[in-house]
KOLGU-4560 file (N, C-alpha, C; in nm, 3 decimals, padded with zeros to 5 digits):
<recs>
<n_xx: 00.907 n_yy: 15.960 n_zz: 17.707 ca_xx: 00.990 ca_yy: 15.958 ca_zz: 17.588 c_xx: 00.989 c_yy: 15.816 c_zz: 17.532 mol: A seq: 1 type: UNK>
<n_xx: 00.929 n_yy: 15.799 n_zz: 17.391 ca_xx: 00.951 ca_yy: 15.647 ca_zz: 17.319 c_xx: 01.067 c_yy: 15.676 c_zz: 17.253 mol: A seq: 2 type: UNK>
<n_xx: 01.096 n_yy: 15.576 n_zz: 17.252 ca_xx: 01.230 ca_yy: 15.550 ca_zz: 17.130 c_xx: 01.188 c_yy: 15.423 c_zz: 17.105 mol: A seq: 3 type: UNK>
<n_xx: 01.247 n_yy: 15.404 n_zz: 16.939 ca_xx: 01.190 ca_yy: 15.286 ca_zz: 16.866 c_xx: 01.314 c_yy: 15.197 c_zz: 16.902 mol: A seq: 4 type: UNK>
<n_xx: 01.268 n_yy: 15.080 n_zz: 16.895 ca_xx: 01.333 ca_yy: 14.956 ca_zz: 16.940 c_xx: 01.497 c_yy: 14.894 c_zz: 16.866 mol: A seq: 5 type: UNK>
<n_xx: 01.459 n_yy: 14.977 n_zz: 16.737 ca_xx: 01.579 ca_yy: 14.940 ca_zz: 16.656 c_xx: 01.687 c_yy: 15.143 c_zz: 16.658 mol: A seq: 6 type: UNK>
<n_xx: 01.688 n_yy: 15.162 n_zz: 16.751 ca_xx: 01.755 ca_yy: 15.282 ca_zz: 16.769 c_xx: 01.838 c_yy: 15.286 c_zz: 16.900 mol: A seq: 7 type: UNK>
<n_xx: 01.801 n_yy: 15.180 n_zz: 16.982 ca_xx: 01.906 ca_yy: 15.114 ca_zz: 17.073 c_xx: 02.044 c_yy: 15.112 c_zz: 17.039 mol: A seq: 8 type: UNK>
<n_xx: 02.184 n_yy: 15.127 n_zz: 17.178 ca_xx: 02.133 ca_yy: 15.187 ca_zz: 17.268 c_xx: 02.176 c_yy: 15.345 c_zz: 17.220 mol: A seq: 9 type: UNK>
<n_xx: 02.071 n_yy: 15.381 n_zz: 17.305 ca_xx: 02.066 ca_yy: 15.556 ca_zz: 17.285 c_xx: 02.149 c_yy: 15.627 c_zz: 17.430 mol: A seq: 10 type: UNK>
<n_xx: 02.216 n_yy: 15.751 n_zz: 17.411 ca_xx: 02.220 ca_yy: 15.816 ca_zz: 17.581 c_xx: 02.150 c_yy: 15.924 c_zz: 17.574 mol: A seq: 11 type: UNK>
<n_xx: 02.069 n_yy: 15.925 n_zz: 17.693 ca_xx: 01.976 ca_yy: 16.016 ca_zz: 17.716 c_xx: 02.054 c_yy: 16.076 c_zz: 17.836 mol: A seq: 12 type: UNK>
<n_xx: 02.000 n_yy: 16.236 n_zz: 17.823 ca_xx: 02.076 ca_yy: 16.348 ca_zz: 17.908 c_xx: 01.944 c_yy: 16.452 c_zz: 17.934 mol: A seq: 13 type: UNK>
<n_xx: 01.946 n_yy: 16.474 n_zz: 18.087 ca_xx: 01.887 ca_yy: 16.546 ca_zz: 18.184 c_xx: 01.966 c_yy: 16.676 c_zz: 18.149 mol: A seq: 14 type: UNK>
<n_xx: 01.884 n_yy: 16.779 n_zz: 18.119 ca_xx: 01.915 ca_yy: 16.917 ca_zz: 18.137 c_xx: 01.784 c_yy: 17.015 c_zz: 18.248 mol: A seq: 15 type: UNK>
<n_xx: 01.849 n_yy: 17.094 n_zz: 18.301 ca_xx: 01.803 ca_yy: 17.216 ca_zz: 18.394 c_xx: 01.794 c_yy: 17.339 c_zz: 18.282 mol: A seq: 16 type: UNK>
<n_xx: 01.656 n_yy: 17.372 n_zz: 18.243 ca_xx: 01.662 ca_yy: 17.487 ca_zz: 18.166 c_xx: 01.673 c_yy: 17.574 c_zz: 18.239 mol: A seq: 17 type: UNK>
<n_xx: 01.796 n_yy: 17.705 n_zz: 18.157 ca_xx: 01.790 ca_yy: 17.834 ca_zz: 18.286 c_xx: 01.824 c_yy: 17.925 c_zz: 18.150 mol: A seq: 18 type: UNK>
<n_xx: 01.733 n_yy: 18.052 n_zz: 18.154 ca_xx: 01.741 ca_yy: 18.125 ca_zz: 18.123 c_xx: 01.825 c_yy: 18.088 c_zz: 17.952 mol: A seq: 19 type: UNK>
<n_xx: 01.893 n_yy: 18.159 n_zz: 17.895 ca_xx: 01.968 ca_yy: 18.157 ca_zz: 17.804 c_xx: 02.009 c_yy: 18.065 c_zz: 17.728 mol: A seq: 20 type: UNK>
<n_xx: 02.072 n_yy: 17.931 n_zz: 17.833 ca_xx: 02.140 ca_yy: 17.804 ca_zz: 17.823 c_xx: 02.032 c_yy: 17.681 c_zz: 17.916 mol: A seq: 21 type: UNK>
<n_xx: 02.111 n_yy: 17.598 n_zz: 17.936 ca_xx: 02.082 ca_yy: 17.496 ca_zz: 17.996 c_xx: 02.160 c_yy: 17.414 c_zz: 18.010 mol: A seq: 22 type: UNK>
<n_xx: 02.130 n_yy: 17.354 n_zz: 18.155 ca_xx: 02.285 ca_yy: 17.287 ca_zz: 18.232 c_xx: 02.246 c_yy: 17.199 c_zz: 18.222 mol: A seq: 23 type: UNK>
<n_xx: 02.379 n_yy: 17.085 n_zz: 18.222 ca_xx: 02.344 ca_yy: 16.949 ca_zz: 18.209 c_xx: 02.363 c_yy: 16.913 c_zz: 18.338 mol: A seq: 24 type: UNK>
<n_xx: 02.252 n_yy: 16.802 n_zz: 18.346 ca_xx: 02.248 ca_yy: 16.759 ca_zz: 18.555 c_xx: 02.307 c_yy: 16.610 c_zz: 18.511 mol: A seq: 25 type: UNK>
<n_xx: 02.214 n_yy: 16.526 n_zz: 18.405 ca_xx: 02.268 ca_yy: 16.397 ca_zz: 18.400 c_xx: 02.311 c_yy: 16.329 c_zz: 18.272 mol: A seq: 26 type: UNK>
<n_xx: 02.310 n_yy: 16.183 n_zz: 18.264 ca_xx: 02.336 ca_yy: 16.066 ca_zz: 18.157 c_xx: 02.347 c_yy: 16.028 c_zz: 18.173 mol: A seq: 27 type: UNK>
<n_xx: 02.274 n_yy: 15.895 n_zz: 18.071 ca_xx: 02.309 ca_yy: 15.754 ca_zz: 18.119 c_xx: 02.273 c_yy: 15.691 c_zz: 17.977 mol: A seq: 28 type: UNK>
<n_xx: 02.332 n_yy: 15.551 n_zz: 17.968 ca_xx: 02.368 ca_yy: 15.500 ca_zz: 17.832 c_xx: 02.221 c_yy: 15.420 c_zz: 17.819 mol: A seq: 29 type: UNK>
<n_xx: 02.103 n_yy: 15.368 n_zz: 17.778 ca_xx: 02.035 ca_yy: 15.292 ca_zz: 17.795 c_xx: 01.986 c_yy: 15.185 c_zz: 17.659 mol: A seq: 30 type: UNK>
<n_xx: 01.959 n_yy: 15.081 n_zz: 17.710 ca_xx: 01.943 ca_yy: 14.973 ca_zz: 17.649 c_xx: 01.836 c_yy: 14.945 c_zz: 17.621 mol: A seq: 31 type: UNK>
<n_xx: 01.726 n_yy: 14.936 n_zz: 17.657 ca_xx: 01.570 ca_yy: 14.919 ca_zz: 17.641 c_xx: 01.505 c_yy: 15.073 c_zz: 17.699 mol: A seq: 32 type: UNK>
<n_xx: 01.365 n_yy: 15.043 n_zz: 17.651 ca_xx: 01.228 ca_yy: 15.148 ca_zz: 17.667 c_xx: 01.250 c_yy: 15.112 c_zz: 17.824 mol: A seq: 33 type: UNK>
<n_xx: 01.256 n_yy: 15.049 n_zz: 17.918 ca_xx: 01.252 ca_yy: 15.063 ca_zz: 18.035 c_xx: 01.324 c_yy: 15.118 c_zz: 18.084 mol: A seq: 34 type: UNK>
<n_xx: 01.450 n_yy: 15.140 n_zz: 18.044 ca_xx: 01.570 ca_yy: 15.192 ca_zz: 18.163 c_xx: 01.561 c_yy: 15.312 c_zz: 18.128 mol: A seq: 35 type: UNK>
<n_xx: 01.482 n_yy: 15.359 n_zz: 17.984 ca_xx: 01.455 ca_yy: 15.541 ca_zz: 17.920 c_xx: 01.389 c_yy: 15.590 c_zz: 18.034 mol: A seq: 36 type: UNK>
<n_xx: 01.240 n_yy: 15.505 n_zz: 18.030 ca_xx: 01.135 ca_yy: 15.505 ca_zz: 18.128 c_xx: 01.194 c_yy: 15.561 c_zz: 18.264 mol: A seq: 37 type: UNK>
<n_xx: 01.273 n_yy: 15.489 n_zz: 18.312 ca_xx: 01.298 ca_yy: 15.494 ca_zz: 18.432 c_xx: 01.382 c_yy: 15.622 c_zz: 18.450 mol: A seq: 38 type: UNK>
<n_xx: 01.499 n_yy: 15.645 n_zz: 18.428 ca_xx: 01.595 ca_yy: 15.735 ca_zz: 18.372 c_xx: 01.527 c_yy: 15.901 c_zz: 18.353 mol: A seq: 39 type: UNK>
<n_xx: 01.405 n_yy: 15.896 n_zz: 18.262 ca_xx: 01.338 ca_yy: 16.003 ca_zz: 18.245 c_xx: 01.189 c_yy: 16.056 c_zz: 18.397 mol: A seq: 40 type: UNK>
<n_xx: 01.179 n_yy: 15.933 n_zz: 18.465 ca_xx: 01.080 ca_yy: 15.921 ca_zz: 18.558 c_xx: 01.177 c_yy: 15.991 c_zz: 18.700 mol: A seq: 41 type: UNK>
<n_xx: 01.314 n_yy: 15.949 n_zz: 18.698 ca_xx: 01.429 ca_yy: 16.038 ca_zz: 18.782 c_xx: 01.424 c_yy: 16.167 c_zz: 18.767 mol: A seq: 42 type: UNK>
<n_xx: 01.399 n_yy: 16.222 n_zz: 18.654 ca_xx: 01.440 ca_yy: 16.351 ca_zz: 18.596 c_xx: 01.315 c_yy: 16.440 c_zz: 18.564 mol: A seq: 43 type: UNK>
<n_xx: 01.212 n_yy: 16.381 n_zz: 18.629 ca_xx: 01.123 ca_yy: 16.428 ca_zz: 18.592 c_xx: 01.102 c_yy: 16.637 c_zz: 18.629 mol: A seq: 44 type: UNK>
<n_xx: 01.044 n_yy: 16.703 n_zz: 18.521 ca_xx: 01.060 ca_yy: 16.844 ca_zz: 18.529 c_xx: 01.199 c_yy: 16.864 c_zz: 18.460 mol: A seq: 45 type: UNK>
<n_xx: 01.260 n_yy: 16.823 n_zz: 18.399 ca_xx: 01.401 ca_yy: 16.856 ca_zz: 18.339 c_xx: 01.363 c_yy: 16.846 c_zz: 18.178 mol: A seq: 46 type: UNK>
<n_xx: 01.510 n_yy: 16.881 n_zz: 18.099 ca_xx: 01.491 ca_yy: 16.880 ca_zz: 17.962 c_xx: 01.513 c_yy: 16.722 c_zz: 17.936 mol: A seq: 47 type: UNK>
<n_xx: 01.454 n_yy: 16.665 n_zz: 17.866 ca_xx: 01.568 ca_yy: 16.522 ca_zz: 17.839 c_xx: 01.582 c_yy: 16.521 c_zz: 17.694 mol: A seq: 48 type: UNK>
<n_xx: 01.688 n_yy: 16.473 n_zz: 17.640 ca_xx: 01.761 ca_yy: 16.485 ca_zz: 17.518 c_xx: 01.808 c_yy: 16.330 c_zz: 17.531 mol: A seq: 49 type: UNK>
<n_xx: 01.783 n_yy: 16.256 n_zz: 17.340 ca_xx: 01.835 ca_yy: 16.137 ca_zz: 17.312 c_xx: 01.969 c_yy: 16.162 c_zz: 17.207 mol: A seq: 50 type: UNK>
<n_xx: 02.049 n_yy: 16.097 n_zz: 17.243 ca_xx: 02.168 ca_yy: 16.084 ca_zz: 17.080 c_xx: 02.205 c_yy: 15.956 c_zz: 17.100 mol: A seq: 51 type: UNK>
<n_xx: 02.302 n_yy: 15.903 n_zz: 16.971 ca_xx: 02.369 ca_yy: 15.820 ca_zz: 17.008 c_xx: 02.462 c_yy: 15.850 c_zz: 17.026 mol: A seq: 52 type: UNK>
<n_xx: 02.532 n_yy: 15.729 n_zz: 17.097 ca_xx: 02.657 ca_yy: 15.711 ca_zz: 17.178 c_xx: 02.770 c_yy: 15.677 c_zz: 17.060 mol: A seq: 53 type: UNK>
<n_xx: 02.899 n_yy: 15.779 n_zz: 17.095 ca_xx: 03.008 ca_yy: 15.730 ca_zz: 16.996 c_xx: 03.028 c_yy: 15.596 c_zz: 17.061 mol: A seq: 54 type: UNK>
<n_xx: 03.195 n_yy: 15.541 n_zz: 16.990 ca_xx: 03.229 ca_yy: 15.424 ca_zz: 17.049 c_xx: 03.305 c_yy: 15.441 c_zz: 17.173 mol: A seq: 55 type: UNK>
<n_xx: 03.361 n_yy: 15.547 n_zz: 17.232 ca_xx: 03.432 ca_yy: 15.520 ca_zz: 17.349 c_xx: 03.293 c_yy: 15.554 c_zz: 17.469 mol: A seq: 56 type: UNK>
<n_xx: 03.202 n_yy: 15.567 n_zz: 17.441 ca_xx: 03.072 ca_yy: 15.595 ca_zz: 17.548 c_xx: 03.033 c_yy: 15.448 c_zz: 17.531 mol: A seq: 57 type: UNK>
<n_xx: 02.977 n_yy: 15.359 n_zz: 17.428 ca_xx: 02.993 ca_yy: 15.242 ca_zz: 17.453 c_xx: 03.084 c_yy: 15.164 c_zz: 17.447 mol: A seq: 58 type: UNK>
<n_xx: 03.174 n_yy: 15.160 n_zz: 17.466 ca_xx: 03.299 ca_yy: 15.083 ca_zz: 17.529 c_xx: 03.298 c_yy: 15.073 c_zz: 17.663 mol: A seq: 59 type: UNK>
<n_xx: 03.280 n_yy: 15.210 n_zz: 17.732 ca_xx: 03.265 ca_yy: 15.246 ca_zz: 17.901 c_xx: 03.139 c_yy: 15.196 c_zz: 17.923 mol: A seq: 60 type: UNK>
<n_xx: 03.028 n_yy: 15.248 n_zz: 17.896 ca_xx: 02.895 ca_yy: 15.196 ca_zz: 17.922 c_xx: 02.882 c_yy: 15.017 c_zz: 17.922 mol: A seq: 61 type: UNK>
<n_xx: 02.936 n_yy: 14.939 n_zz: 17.822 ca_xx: 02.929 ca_yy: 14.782 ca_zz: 17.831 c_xx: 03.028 c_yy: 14.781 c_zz: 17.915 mol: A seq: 62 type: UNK>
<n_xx: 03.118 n_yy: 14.860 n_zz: 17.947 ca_xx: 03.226 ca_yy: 14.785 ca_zz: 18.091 c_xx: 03.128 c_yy: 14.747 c_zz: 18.221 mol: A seq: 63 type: UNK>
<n_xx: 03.031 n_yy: 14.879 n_zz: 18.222 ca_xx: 02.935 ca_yy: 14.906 ca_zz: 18.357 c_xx: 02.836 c_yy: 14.845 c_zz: 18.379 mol: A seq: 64 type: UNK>
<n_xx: 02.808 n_yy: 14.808 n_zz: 18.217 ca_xx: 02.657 ca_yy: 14.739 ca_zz: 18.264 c_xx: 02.687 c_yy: 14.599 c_zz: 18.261 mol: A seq: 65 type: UNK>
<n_xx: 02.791 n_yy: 14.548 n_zz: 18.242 ca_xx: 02.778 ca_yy: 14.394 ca_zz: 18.342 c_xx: 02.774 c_yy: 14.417 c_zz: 18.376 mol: A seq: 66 type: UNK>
<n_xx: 02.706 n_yy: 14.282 n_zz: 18.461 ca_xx: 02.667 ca_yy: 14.252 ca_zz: 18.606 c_xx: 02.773 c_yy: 14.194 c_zz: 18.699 mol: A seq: 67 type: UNK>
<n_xx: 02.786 n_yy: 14.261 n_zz: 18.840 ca_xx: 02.888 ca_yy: 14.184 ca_zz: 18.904 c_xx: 02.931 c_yy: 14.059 c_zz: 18.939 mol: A seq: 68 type: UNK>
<n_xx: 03.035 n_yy: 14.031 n_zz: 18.957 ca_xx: 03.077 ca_yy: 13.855 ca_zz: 18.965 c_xx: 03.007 c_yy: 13.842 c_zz: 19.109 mol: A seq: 69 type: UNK>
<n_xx: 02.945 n_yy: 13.738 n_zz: 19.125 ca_xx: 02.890 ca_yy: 13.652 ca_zz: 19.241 c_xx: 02.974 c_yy: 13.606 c_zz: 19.300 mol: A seq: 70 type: UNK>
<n_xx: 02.970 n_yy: 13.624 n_zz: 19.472 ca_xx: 03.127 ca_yy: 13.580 ca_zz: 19.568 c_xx: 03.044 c_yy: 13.405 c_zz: 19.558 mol: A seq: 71 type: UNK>
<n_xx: 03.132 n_yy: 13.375 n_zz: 19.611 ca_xx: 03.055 ca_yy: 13.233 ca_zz: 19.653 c_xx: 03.040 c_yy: 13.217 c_zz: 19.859 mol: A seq: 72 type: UNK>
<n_xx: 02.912 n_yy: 13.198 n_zz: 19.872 ca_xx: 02.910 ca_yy: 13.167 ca_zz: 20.042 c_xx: 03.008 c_yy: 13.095 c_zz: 20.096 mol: A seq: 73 type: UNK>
<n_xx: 03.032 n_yy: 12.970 n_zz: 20.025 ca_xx: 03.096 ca_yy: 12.839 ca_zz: 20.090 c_xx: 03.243 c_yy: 12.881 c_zz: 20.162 mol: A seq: 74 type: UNK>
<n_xx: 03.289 n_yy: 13.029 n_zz: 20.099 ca_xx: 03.444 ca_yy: 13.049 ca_zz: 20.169 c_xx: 03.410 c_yy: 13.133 c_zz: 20.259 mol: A seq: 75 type: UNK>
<n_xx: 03.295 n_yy: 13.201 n_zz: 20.299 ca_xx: 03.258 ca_yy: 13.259 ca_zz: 20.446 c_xx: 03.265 c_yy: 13.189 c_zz: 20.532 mol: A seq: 76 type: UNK>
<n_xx: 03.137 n_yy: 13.051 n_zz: 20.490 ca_xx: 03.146 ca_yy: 12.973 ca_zz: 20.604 c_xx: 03.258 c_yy: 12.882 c_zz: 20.649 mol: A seq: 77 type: UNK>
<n_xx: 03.363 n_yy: 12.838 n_zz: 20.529 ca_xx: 03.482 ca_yy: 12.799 ca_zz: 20.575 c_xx: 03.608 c_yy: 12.872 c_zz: 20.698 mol: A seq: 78 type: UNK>
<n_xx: 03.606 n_yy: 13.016 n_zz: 20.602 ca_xx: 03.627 ca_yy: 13.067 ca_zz: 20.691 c_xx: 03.657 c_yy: 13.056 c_zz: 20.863 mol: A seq: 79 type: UNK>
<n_xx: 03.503 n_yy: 13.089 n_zz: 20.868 ca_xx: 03.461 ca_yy: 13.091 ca_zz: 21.003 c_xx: 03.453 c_yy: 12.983 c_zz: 21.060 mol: A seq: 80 type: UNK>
<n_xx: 03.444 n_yy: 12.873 n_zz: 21.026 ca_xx: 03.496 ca_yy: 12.684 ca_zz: 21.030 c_xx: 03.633 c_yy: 12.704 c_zz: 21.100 mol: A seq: 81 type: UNK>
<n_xx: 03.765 n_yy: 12.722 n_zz: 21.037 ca_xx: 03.877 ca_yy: 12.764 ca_zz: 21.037 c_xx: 03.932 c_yy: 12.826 c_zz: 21.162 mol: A seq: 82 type: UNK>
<n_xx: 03.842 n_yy: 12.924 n_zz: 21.159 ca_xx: 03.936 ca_yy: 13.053 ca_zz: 21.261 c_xx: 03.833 c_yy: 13.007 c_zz: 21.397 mol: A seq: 83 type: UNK>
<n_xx: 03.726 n_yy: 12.909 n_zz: 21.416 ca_xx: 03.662 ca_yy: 12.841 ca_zz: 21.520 c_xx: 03.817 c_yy: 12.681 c_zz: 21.590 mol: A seq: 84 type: UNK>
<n_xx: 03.829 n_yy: 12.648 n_zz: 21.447 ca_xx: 03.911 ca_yy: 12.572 ca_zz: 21.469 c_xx: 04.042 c_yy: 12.623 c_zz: 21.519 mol: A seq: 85 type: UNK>
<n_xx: 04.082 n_yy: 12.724 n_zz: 21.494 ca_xx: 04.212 ca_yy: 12.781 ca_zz: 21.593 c_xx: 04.194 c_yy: 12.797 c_zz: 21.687 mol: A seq: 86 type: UNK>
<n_xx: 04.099 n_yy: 12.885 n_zz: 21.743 ca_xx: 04.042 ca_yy: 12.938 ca_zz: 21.840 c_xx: 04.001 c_yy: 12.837 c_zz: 21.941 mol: A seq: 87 type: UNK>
<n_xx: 03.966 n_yy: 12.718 n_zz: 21.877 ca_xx: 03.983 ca_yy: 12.606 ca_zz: 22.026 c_xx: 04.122 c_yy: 12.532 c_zz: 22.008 mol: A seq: 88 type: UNK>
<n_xx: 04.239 n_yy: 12.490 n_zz: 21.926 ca_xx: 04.302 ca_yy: 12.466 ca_zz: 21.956 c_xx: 04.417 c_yy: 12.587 c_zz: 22.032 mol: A seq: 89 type: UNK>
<n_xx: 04.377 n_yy: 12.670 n_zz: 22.023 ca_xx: 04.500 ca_yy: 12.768 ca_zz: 22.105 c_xx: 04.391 c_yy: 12.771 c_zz: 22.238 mol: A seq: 90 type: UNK>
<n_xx: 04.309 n_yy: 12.766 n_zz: 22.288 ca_xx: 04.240 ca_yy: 12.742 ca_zz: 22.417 c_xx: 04.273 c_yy: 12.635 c_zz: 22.500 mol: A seq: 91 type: UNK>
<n_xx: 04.303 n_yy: 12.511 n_zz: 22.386 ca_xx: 04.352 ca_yy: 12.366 ca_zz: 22.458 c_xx: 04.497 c_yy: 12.368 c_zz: 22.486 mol: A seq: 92 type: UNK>
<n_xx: 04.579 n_yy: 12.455 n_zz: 22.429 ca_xx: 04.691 ca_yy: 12.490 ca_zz: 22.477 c_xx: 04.738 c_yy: 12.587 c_zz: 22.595 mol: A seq: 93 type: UNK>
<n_xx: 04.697 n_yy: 12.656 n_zz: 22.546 ca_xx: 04.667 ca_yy: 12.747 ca_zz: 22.701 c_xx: 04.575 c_yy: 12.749 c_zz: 22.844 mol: A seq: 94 type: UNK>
<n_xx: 04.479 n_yy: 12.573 n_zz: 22.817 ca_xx: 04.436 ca_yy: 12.535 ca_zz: 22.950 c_xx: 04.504 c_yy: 12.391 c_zz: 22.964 mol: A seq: 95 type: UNK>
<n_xx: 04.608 n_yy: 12.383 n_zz: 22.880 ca_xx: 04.656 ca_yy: 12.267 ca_zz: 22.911 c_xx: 04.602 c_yy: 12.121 c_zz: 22.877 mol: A seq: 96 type: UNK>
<n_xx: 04.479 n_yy: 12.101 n_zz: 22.846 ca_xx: 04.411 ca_yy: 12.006 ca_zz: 22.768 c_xx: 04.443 c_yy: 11.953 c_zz: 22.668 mol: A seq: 97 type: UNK>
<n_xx: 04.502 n_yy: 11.961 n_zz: 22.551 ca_xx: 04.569 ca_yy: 11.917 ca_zz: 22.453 c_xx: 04.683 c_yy: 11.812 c_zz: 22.533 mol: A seq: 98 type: UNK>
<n_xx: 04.779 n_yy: 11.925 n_zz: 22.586 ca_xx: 04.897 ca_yy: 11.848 ca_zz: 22.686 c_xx: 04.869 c_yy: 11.693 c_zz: 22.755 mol: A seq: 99 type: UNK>
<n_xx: 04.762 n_yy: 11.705 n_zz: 22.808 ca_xx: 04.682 ca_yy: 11.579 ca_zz: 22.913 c_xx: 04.650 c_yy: 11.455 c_zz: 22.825 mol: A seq: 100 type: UNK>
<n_xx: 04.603 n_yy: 11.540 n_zz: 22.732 ca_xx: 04.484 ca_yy: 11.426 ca_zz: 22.674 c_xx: 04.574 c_yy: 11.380 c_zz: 22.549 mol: A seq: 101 type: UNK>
<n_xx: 04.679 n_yy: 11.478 n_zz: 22.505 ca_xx: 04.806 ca_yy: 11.371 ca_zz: 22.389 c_xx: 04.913 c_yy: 11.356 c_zz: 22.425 mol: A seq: 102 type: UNK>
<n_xx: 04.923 n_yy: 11.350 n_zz: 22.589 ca_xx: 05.104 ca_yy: 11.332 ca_zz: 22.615 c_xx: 05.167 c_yy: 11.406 c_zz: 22.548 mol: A seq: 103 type: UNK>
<n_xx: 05.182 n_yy: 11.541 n_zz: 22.550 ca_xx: 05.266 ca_yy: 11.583 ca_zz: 22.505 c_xx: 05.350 c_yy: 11.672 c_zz: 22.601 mol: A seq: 104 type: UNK>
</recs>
């Protein structure tokens, strides 16, 4: 399936022809000839159908297709910095080492 470049974005929908009617299996909102490509390469043996999207289909669709926020590593490894650092000071307390070695 082409679609021309200035007809973006389109939603394309997977149908199951049966008899009489035909059921809808999928959709998805797409943005470029690739994600059609791809989308229709899923569905392959099915009906596929283009329209456009009202505005509450793209409203939902741009919620989804950002991309997710990136965690940052540096608070894993702090983390685990942290809970290493408890983990030997409650050891030096409970073998008594802390006690010895700071007068306390």
């Amino acid at each position: 399936m082409v679609i021309q470049p200035g007809e973006f974005p389109v939603v394309v929908q997977a149908y199951q022809p049966s008899g009489s009617e035909d059921l809808f299996v999928a959709e998805q909102v797409v943005y470029n000839q690739a994600e059609a490509d791809v989308f229709t390469s899923r569905h392959t043996g099915l009906l596929i159908k283009a329209r456009k999207p009202n505005a509450s289909e793209l409203q939902t669709a741009t919620n989804y297709h950002a991309p997710a926020p990136r965690r940052s590593r540096g608070i894993g490894a702090g983390f685990i910095i942290v809970l290493l650092l408890i983990a030997l000071i409650v050891a030096g307390f409970a073998t008594g080492w802390i006690q010895r070695n700071l007068d306390i």
